[in-house]
C-alpha positions as CSV (number, residue, x, y, z in Angstrom):
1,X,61.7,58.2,-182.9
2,X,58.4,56.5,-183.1
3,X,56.8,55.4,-179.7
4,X,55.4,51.5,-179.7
5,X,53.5,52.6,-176.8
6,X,49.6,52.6,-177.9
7,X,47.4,55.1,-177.4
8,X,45.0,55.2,-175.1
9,X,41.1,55.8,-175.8
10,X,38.4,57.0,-173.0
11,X,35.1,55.8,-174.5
12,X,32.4,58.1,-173.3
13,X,29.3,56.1,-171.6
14,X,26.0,56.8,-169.9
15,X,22.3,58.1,-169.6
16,X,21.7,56.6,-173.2
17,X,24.7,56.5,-175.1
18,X,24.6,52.9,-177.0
19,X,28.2,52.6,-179.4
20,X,30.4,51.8,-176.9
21,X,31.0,48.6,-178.2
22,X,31.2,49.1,-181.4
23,X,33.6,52.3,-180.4
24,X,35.9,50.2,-178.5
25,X,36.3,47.5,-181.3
26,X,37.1,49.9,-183.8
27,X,39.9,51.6,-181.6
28,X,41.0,48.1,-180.5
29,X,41.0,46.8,-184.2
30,X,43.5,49.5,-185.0
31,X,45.8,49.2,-182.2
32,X,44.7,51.6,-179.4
33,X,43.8,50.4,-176.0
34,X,40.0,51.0,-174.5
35,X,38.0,51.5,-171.4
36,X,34.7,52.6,-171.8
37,X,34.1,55.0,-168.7
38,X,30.6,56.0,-167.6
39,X,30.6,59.7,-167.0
40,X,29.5,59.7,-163.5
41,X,33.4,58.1,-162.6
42,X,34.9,60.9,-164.4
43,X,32.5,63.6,-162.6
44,X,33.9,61.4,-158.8
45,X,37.9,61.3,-159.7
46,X,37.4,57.6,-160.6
47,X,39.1,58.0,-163.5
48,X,40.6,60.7,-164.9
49,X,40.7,62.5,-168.0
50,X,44.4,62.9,-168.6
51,X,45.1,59.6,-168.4
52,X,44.0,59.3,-171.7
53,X,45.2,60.4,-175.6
54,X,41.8,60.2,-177.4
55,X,38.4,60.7,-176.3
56,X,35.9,59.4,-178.2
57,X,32.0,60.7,-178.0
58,X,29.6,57.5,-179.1
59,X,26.8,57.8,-180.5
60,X,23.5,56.4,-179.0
61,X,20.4,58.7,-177.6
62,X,21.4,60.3,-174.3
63,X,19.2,61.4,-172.1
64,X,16.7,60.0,-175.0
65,X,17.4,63.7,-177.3
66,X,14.2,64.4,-174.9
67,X,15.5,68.7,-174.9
68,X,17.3,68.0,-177.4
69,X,20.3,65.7,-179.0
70,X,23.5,65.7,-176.9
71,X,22.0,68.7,-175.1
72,X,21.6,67.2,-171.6
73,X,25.0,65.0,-171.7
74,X,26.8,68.1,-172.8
75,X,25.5,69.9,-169.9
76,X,26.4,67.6,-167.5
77,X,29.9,67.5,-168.8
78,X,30.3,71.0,-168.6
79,X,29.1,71.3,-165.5
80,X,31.0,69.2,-164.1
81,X,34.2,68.4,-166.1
82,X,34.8,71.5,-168.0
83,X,38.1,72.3,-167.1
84,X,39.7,69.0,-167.2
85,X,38.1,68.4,-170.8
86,X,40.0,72.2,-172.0
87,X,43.1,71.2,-170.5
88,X,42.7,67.7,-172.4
89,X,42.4,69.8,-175.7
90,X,45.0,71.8,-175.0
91,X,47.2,68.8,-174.9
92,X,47.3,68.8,-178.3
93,X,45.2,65.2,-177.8
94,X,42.6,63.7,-180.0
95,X,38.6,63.7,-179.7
96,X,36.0,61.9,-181.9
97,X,32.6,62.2,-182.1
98,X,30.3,60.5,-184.1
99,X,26.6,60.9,-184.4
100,X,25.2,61.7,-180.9
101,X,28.8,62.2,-180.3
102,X,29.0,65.4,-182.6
103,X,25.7,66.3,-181.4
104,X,27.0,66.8,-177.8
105,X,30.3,68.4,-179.4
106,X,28.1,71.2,-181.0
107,X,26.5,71.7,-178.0
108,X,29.7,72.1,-176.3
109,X,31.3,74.3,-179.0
110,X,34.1,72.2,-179.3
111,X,34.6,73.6,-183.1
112,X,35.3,77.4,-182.7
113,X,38.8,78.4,-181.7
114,X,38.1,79.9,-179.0
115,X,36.7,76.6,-176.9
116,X,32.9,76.6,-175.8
117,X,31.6,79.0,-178.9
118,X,29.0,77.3,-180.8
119,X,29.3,78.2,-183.8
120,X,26.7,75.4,-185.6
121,X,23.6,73.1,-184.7
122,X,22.6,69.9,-185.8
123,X,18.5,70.4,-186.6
124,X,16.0,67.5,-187.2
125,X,16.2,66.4,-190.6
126,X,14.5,67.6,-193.7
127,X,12.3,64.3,-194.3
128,X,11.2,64.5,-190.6
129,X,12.0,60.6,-189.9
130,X,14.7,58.9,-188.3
131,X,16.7,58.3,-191.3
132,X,18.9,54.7,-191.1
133,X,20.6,53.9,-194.5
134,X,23.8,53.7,-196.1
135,X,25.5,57.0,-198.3
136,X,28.8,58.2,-199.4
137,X,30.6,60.7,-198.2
138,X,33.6,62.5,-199.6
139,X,36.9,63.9,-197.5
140,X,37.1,67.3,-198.5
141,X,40.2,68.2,-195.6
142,X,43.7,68.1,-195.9
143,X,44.0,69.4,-192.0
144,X,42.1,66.5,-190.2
145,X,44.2,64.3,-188.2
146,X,41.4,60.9,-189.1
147,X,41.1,61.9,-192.5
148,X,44.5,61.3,-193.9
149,X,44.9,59.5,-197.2
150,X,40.7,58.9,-197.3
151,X,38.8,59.8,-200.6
152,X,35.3,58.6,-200.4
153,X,33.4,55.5,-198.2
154,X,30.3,53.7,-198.2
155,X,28.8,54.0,-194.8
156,X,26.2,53.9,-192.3
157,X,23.9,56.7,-190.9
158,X,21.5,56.5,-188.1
159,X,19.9,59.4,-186.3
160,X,16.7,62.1,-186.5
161,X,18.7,65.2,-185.9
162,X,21.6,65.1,-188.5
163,X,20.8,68.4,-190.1
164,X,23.8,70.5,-190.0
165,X,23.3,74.3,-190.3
166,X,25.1,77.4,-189.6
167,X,24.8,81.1,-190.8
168,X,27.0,81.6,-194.2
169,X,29.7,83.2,-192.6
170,X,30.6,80.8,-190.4
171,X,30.4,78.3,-193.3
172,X,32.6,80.5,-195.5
173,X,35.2,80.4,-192.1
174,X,35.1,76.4,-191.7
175,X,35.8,76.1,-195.7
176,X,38.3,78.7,-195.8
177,X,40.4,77.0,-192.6
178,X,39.9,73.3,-194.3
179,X,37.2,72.6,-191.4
180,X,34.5,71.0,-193.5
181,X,35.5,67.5,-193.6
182,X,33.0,65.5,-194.8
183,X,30.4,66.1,-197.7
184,X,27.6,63.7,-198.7
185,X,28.3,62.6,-202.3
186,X,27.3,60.1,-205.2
187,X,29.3,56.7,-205.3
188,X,31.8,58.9,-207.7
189,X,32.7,61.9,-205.3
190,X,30.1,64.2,-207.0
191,X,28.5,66.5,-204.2
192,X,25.1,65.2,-203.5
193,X,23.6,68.8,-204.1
194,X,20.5,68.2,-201.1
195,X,19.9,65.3,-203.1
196,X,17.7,63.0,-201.0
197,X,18.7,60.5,-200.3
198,X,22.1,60.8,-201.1
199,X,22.1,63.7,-198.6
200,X,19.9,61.7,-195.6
201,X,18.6,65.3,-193.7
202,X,19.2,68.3,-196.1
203,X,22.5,69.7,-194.5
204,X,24.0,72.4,-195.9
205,X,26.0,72.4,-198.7
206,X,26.0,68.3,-197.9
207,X,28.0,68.4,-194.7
208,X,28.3,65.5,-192.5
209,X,31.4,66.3,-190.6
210,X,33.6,69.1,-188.9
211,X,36.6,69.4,-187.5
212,X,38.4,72.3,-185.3
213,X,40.8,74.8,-186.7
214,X,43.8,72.4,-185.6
215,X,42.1,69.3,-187.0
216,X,42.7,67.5,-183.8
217,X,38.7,67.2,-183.1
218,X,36.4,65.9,-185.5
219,X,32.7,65.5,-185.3
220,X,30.5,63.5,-187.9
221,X,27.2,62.3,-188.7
222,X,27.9,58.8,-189.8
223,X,29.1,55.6,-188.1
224,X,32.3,54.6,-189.0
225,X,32.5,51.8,-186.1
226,X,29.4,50.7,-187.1
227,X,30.6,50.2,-190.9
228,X,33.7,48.4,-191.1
229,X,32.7,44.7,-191.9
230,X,32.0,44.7,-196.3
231,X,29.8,42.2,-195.4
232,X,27.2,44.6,-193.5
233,X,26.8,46.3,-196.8
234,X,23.5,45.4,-198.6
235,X,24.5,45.3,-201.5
236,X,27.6,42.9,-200.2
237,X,26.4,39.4,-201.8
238,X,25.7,41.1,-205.2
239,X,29.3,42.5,-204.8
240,X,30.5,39.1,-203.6
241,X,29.3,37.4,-206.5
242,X,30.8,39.9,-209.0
243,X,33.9,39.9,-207.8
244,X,33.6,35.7,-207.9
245,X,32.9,35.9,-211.3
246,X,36.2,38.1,-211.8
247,X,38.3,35.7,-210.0
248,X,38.8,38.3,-206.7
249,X,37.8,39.1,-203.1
250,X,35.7,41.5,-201.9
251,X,38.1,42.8,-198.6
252,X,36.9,41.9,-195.3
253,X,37.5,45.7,-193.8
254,X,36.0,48.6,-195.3
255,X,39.2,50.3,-195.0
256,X,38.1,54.0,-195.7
257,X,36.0,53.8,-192.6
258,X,38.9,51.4,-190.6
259,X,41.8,54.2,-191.7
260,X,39.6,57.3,-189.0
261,X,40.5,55.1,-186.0
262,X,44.1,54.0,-187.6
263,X,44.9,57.1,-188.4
264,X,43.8,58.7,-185.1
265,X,46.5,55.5,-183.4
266,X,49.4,56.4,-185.7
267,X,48.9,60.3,-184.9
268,X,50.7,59.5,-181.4
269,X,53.2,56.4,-182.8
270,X,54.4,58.9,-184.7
271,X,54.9,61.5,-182.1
């Protein structure tokens, strides 16, 4: 029987973290209900984990990436809600992270079956500049939960440290199990090859998002919240006018990037 109940969505905040809005909208657009919770009401019994079905990691600076990006927020959370956050996982609930997000996911070693093994790291990227542009991607997984029935998007990145790297094994391990999610590409699902730009900070073999072996946790470089509007897309008023002169509409959603968070909502009205 499917549930009408929605889902709903802790959205991370604190010490720097600056998507929460955008996080909440995206979630909210798609049917889940929000709170954005600052960290510190979690760490006091506030609020608690397990009240929720999806956690969602926003991206932002915390702590300003000063020893590193995520590093800091991930310590605090393990220092402090560790426990609750396995149990969470082993709920068979959802998490998200996106940009800083990911970044404190790696340095939690959300991504390894056996929980708090890191297995990866995000390094500073290749061009040594904060890199804010729009790329493709391409969905290379079958076992993600947010990735069903996406091909390729147009979308936004936005952060210094998006350089994903791990030793070949452990690459050969995430393909193998259908963890590499998403791939930079061209506009026609060709690999971008460390192409820059098309590839924004020289990750390996183009990666810009993982998920864990059940494909209930994903972590990704770009911004999906931040992308869902066609008419944030620079090129949007050349693709406005084309599509005029054809006698169509351009869609107001971008609906590659909507269908992570709607996908993520039907997971559990399908339960």
């Amino acid at each position: 029987m499917t549930s009408k109940i929605n889902p709903k969505v802790l959205i991370m905040s604190g010490y720097g973290i600056n998507c929460e809005s955008e996080s909440a909208h995206a979630f909210e657009k798609a049917g889940a209900e929000c709170e954005i919770v600052h960290i510190n009401d979690l760490i006091s019994k506030k609020k608690k984990m397990s009240d929720y079905q999806i956690i969602m990691f926003p991206g932002g600076f915390s702590y300003g990436d000063d020893t590193g990006s995520g590093n800091a927020f991930a310590n605090k959370l393990k220092n402090h809600l560790w426990e609750d956050l396995k149990e969470f996982i082993a709920g068979k609930k959802l998490i998200l992270g996106i940009c800083n997000g990911f970044q404190i996911m790696t340095n939690l070693g959300l991504f390894d079956s056996v929980i708090g093994t890191r297995i990866h790291a995000m390094k500073h990227n290749d061009s040594n500049m904060y890199e804010c542009r729009w790329i493709n991607i391409k969905n290379n997984s079958t076992k993600c939960v947010f990735t069903k029935g996406i091909n390729l998007s147009h979308i936004t990145i936005a952060h210094g440290e998006g350089k994903f790297y791990c030793n070949n094994e452990t690459y050969q391990k995430l393909l193998d199990n259908g963890q590499i999610v998403f791939q930079y590409s061209t506009n026609d699902g060709k690999l971008a090859n460390l192409e820059y730009p098309l590839n924004p900070n020289g990750s390996m073999n183009d990666v810009a998002g993982i998920c864990d072996t059940t494909g209930r946790v994903l972590g990704m470089m770009p911004h999906p919240e931040r992308s869902l509007y066609s008419i944030t897309e620079p090129d949007y008023q050349l693709k406005k006018e084309l599509a005029k002169r054809s006698n169509k509409v351009i869609p107001e959603i971008i609906e590659s990037n909507m269908m992570i968070f709607k996908n993520a909502v039907d997971y559990f009205k399908d339960q």
